[in-house]
C-alpha positions in Angstrom: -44.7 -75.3 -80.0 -40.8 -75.8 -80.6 -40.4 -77.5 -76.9 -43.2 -79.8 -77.9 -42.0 -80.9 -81.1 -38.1 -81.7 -80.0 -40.0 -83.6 -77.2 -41.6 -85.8 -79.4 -40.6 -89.5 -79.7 -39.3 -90.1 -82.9 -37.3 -92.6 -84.2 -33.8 -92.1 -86.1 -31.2 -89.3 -85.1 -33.2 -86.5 -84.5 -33.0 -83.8 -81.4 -36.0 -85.7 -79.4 -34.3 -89.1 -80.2 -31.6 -87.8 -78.3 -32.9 -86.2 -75.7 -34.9 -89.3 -74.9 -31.5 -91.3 -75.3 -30.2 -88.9 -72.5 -33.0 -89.4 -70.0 -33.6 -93.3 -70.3 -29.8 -93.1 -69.5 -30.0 -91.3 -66.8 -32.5 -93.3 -65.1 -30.8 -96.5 -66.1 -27.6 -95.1 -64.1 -29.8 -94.3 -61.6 -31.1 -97.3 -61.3 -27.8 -99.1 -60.9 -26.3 -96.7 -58.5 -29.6 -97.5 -56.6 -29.4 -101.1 -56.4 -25.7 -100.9 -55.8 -26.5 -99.2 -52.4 -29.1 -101.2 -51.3 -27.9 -104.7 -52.6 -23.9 -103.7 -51.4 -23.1 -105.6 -54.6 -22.0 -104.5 -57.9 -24.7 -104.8 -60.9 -23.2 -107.7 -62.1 -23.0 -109.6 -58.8 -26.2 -108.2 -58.0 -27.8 -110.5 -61.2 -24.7 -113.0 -60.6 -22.8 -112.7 -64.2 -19.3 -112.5 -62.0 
């Protein structure tokens, strides 16, 4: 029941806030990394801010 309950999606600074904080980050990073390979541009080139 604990792992459930700190899995939760609630909002304000609690355990599952940050655990969810962690994985959307790591898929974000991911997902740049990603595009970086494929594209051979940076992020910002990639969407052409620079």
């Amino acid at each position: 029941m604990e792992n459930q309950e700190r899995n939760s999606f609630k909002f304000g600074f609690t355990e599952g806030a940050e655990n969810w904080n962690g994985r959307l980050a790591m898929i974000g990073f991911a997902a740049a990394l990603i595009i970086e390979l494929v594209s051979g541009k940076g992020l910002l080139h990639f969407w052409g801010l620079m």
